[in-house]
KOLTOR-949092 format. One record per residue (C-alpha): residue number from 1; residue in one letter; x, y, z. Coordinates in steps of 0.2 Angstrom, whole numbers, plus 5000, padded with zeros to 4 digits. Layout:
% residues N
finu:lose:px:py:pz
NUM:a:X:Y:Z
...
***
This chain:
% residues 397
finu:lose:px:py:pz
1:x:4943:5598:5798
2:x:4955:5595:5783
3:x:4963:5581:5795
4:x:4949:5573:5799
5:x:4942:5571:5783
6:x:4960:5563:5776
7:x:4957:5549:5793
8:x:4938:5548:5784
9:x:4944:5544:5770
10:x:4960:5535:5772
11:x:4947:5522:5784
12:x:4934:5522:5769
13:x:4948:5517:5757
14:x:4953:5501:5767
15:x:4933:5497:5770
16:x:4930:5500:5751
17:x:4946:5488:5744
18:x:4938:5474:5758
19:x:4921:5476:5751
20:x:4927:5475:5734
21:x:4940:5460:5738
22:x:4932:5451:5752
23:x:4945:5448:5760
24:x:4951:5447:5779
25:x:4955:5464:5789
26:x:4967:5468:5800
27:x:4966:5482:5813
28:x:4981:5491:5819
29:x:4979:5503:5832
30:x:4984:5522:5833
31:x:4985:5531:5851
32:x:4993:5546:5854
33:x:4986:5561:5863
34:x:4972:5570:5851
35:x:4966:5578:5868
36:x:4980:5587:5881
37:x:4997:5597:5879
38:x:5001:5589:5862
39:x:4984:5588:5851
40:x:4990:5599:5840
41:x:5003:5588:5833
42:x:4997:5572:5833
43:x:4984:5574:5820
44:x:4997:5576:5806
45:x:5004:5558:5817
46:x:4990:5549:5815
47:x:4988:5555:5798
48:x:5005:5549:5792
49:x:5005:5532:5801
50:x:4987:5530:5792
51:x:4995:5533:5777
52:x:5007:5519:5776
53:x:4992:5509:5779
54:x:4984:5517:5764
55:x:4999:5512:5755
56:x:5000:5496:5760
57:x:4980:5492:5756
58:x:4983:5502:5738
59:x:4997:5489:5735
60:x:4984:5472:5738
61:x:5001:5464:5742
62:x:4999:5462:5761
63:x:4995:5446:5766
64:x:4988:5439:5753
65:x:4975:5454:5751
66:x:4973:5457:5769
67:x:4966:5475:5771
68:x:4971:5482:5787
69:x:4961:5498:5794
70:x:4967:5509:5807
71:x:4959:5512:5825
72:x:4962:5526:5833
73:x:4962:5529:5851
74:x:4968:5543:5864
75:x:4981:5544:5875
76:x:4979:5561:5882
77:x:4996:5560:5883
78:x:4998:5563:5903
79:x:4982:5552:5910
80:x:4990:5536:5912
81:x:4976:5527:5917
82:x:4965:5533:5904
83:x:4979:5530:5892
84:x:4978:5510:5896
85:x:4960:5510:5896
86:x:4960:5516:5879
87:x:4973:5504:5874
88:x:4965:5491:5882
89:x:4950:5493:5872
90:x:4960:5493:5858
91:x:4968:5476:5862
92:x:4954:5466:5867
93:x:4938:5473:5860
94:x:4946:5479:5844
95:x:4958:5464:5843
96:x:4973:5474:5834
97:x:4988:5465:5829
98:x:4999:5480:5834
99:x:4999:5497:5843
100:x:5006:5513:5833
101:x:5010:5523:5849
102:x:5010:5529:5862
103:x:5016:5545:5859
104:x:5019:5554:5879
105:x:5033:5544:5890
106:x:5024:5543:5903
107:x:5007:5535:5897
108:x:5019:5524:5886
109:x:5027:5517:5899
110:x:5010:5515:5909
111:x:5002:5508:5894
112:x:5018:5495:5889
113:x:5018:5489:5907
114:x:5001:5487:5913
115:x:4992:5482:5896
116:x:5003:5478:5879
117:x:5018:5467:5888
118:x:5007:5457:5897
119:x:4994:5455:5882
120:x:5010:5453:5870
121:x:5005:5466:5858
122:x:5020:5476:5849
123:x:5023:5493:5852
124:x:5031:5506:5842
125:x:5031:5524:5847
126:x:5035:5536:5836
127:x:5040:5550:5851
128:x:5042:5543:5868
129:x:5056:5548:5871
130:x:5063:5545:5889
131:x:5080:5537:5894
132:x:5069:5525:5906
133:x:5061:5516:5891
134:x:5077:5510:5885
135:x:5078:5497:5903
136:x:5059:5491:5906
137:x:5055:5472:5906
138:x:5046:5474:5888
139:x:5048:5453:5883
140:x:5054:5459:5864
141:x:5038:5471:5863
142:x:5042:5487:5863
143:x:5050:5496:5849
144:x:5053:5517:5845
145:x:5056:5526:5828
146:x:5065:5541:5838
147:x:5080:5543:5848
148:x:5079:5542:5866
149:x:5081:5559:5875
150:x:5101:5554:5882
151:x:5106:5559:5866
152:x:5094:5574:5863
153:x:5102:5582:5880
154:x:5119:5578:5872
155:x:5114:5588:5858
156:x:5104:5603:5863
157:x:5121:5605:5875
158:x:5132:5605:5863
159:x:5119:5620:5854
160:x:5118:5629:5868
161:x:5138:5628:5870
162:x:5142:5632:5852
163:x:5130:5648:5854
164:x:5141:5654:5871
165:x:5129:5652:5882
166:x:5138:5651:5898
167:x:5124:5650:5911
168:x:5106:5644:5908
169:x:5090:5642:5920
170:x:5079:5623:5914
171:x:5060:5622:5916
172:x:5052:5605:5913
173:x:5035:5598:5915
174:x:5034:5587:5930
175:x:5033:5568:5920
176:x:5046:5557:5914
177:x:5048:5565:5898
178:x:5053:5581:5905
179:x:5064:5575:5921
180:x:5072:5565:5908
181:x:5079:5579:5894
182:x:5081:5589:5910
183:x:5094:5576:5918
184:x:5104:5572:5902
185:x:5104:5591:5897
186:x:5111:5596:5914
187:x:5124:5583:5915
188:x:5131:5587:5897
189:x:5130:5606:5897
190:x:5139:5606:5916
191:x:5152:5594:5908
192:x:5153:5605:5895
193:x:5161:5618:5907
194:x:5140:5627:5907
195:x:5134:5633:5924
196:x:5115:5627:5925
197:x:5109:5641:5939
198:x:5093:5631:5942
199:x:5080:5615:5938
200:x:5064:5618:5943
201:x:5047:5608:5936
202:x:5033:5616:5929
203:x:5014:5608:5933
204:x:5004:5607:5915
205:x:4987:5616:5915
206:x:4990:5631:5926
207:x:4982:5649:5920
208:x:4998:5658:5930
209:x:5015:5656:5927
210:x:5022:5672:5935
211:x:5031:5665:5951
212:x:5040:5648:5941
213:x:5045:5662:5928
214:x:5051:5675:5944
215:x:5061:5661:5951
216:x:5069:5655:5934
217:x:5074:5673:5930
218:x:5081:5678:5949
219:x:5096:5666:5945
220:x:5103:5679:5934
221:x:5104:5664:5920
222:x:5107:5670:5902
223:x:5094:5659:5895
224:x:5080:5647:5899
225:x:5077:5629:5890
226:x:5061:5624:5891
227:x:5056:5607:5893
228:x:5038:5605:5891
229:x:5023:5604:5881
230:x:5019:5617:5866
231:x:5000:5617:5869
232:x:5000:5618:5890
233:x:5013:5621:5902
234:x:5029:5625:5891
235:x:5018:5638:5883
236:x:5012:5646:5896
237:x:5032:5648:5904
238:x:5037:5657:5886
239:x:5020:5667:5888
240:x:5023:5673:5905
241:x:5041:5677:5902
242:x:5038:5690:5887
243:x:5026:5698:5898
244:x:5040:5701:5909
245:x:5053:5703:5901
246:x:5059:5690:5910
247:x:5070:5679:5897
248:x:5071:5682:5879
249:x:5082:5667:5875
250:x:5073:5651:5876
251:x:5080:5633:5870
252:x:5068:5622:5867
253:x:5065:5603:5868
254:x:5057:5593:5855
255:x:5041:5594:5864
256:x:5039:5614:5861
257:x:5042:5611:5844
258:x:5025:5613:5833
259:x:5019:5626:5821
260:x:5007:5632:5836
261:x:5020:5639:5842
262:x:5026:5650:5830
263:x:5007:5655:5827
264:x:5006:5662:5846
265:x:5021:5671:5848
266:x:5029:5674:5828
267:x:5044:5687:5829
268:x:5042:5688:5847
269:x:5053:5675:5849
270:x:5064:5676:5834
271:x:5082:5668:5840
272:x:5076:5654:5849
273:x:5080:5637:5845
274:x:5078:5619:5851
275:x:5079:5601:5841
276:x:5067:5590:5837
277:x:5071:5570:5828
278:x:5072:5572:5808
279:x:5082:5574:5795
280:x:5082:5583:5778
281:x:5089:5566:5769
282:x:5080:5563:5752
283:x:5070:5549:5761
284:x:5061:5562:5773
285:x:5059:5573:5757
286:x:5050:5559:5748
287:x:5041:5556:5763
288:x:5037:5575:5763
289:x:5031:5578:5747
290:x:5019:5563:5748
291:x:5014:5568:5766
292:x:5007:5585:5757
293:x:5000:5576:5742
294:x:4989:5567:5756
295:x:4982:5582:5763
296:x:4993:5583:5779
297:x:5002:5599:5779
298:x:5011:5602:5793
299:x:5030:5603:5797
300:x:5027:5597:5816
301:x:5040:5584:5823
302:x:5037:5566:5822
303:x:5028:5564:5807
304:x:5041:5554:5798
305:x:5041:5543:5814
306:x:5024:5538:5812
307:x:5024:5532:5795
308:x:5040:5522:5798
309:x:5032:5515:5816
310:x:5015:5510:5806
311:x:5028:5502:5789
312:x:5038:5493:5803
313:x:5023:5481:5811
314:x:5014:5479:5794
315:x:5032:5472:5788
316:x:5036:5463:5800
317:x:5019:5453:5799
318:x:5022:5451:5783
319:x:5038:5442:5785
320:x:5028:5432:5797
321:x:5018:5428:5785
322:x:5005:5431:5797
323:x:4993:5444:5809
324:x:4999:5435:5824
325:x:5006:5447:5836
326:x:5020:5435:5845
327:x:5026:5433:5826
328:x:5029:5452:5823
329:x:5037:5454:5836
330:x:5050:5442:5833
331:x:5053:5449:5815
332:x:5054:5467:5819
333:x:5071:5469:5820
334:x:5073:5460:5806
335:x:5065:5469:5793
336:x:5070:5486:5802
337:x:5092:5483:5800
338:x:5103:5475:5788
339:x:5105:5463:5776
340:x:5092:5466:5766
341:x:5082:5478:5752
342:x:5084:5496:5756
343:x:5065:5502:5756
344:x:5060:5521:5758
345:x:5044:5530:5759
346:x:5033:5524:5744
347:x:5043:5506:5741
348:x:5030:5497:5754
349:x:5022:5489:5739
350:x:5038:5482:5734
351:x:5045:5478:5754
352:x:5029:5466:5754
353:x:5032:5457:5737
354:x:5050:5455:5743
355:x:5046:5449:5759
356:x:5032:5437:5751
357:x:5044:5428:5741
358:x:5054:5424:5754
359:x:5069:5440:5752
360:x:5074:5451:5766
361:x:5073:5470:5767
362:x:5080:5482:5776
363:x:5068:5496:5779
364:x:5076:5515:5780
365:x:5058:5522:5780
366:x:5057:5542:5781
367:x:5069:5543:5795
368:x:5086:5532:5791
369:x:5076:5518:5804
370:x:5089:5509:5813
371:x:5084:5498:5829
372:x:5101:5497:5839
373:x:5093:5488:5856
374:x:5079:5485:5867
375:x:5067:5500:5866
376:x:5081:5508:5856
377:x:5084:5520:5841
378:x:5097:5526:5832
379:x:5090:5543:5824
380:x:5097:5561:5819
381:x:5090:5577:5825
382:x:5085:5594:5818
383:x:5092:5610:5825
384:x:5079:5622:5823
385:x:5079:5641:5826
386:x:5064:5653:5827
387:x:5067:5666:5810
388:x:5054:5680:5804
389:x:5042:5670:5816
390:x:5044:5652:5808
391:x:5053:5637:5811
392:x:5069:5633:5803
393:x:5080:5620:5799
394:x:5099:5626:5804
395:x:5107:5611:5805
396:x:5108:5589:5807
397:x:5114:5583:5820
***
């Protein structure tokens, strides 16, 4: 309820400063999957995307008073065609000048392709993840916060060898998120000298997952990495193989990372670890402590991302010096890199006035933002490891 009441409230502020200003509005949008095998991390999402919003509306310097309001809208994360329906609505009944999202790999990709490209509405995800959205025909439009998934299979290789894990079985649920990880995981743990014993994708939204979990453990592997979802499918494998006894080591990708996790199983799965995009620079723990001061207080993935998704299009139209969605596009880049300002979480006030005095910034945001390419971001990662029944920070990659 506590999140809901923030997106109340956040959405009343920007209504109140138009009513007191008169001023234009702006909407941006916000879809990501607040129904599905995510919704328990994408409230704090939304939340922290709304908060840059907030910022930016508290600092009057947008666009000559412009107040923008956010719109929110869901994904489900694994309906495609829903996904674009709801975007679509976004795009031409609620005339946003940007999309914050999608959040899943596969409904981005659906949404990117069949509605913001050929609309030519920016998109910056904070969490689609997959290799694949590093190559699609996106026209200079779509943009991500996190790193793709070829360098998080890199990584969570490298975990798994450093831990002398020789042999491992991999679960993923059957989208291109999960086929994805699974594929640049297997490829850098069998370089690595690692015997994967088995790949096998899991179906989301099954009450059973005895016979995947039976086949996974027959291969005699020393530990299984889940790809999946923390609320459906991936929860379900860890479920099914406590209550068999089947594995006790799991490795866990950035999508089985959320505090619903740790609330379901606690100590029963102390030792296991996985990564997740972050950082504990003292941007993020600005970003932190004024994440908390809102009202959002979870430690889920992805929230950093958000905030710097939502700074990065409300910047870049300001360097445009203008709402129209071709020209934040072509200043995205711009204000994310170098030469320029450094801005961090807080200094959206001062990006604006910068930018509306004809300066150039370069905006580090919560996570170090660094756009390297088409669809393409530089990022660090978090190695995390399940202690007294919690998440825990171990180490940056």
């Amino acid at each position: 309820m506590k999140r809901f009441l923030l997106s109340t409230a956040l959405c009343a502020a920007a209504t109140g400063a138009l009513a007191e200003s008169h001023a234009q509005t702006a909407n941006i949008g916000i879809i990501l999957g607040f129904t599905g095998p995510i919704e328990s991390l994408t409230p704090d999402m939304a939340a922290s995307a709304e908060l840059a919003i907030s910022e930016v509306n508290e600092s009057g310097a947008f666009l000559d008073g412009t107040v923008l309001a956010p719109v929110r809208a869901d994904s489900t994360c694994v309906d495609s065609a829903a996904a674009a329906a709801a975007a679509e609505r976004l795009i031409t009944g609620d005339n946003v000048i940007g999309i914050m999202g999608a959040d899943c790999s596969g409904v981005t990709t659906a949404v990117a392709n069949n509605v913001a490209i050929p609309n030519g509405v920016v998109m910056v995800s904070p969490s689609a993840t997959s290799p694949a959205l590093s190559t699609i025909e996106d026209n200079g439009l779509f943009f991500r916060t996190a790193p793709s998934d070829a360098r998080q299979g890199q990584i969570l290789a490298d975990i798994v060898t450093e831990r002398g894990i020789d042999s491992i079985a991999v679960t993923y649920t059957n989208n291109d998120y999960g086929q994805g990880l699974a594929d640049a995981f297997q490829a850098a743990f069998e370089e690595a000298g690692g015997t994967v014993e088995l790949v096998a994708a899991h179906e989301d939204g099954r009450g059973d997952y005895s016979a995947e979990v039976g086949a996974l453990a027959a291969t005699g592997a020393d530990a299984l990495a889940v790809f999946g979802y923390v609320d459906q499918g991936g929860r379900g494998i860890i479920q099914s193989s406590l209550d068999t006894g089947a594995f006790d080591t799991f490795v866990l990708g950035d999508g089985m990372i959320g505090d619903s996790l740790t609330e379901a199983f606690g100590g029963d799965i102390d030792g296991t670890f996985g990564t997740a995009p972050g950082s504990d620079s003292e941007d993020f723990a600005a970003f932190d402590e004024m994440a908390k001061s809102a009202g959002i207080e979870g430690d889920g993935p992805y929230r950093g991302e958000s905030y710097d998704a939502a700074a990065l299009m409300i910047l870049a139209a300001q360097a445009a010096g203008s709402t129209d969605r071709g020209a934040i596009a072509e200043n995205l880049i711009a204000v994310a890199n170098a030469p320029g300002e450094p801005i961090g979480p807080g200094e959206l006030g001062r990006a604006l006035e910068i930018l509306a005095e004809g300066g150039d910034v370069d905006y580090v945001g919560a996570t170090g933002v660094e756009l390297i390419g088409p669809g393409e971001a530089a990022g660090s990662y978090r190695e995390l490891e399940v202690q007294d029944g919690a998440f825990t920070t171990v180490n940056i990659r």
